[in-house]
C-alpha positions as CSV (number, residue, x, y, z in Angstrom):
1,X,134.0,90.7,76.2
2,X,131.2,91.7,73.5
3,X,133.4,90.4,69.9
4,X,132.2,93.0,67.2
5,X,133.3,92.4,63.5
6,X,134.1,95.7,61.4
7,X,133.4,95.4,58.2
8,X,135.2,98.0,55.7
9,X,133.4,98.1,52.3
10,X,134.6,97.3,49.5
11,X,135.7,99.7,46.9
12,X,134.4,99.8,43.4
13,X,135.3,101.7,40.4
14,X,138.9,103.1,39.7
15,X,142.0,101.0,41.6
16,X,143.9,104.0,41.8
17,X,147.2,102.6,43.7
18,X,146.9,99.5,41.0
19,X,146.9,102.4,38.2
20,X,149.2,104.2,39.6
21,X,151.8,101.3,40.3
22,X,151.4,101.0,36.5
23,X,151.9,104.1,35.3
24,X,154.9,104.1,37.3
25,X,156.1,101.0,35.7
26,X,155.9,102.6,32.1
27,X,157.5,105.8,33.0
28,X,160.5,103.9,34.3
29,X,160.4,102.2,30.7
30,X,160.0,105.9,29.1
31,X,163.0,107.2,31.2
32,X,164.9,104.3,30.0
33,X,164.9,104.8,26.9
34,X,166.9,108.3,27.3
35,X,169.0,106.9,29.8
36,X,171.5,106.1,27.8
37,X,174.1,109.8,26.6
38,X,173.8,110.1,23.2
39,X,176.0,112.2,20.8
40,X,173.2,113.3,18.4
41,X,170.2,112.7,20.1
42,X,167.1,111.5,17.9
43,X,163.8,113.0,17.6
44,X,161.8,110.9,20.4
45,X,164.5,111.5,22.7
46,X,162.7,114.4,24.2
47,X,159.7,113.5,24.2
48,X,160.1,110.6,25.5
49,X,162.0,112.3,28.5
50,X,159.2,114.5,29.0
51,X,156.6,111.7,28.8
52,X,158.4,109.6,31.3
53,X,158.4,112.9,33.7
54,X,155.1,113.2,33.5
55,X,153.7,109.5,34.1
56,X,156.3,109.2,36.8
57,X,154.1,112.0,38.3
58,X,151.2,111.2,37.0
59,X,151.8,107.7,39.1
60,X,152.5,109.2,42.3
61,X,149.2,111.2,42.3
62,X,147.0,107.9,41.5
63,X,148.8,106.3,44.4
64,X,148.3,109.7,46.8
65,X,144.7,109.1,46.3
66,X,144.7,105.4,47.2
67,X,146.2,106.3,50.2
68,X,143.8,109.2,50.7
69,X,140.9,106.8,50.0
70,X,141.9,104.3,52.2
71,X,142.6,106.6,55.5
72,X,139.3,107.8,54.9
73,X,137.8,103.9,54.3
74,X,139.8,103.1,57.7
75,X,138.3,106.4,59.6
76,X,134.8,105.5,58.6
77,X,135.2,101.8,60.1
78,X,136.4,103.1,62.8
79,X,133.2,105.2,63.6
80,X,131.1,102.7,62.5
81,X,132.7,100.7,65.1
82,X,132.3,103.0,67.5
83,X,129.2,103.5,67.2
84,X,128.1,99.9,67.2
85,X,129.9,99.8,70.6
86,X,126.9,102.2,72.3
């Protein structure tokens, strides 16, 4: 049995599922805040709702392109591999 090590590079610029788990984590704090019902709401309350919608979002993209980036990591190991093999 021929042993072959794969070797997957390593990825350099943006962590996008690190930036995205954080973004996440300051929208929760952002939606927090207007968690609470008030009577007469003050000014930030809305923008603040709005804010935390949007980072919430903003979030889940950075981690959709981790994933994205990694399947496409993983496929390109996997030819590698593959080819190594012949």
């Amino acid at each position: 049995m021929r042993h072959v090590t794969v070797t997957i590079p390593a990825a350099h610029g943006v962590d996008w599922k690190g930036l995205g788990y954080l973004v996440s984590i300051a929208s929760v704090f952002f939606l927090g805040a207007v968690a609470w019902p008030k009577d007469n709401p003050p000014g930030w309350y809305y923008p603040a709702l709005i804010f935390g919608m949007l980072t919430s979002i903003l979030g889940m993209g950075f981690r959709y392109m981790a994933h994205r980036a990694m399947q496409r990591e993983v496929r390109s190991a996997e030819a590698e591999a593959e080819a190594n093999k012949r």
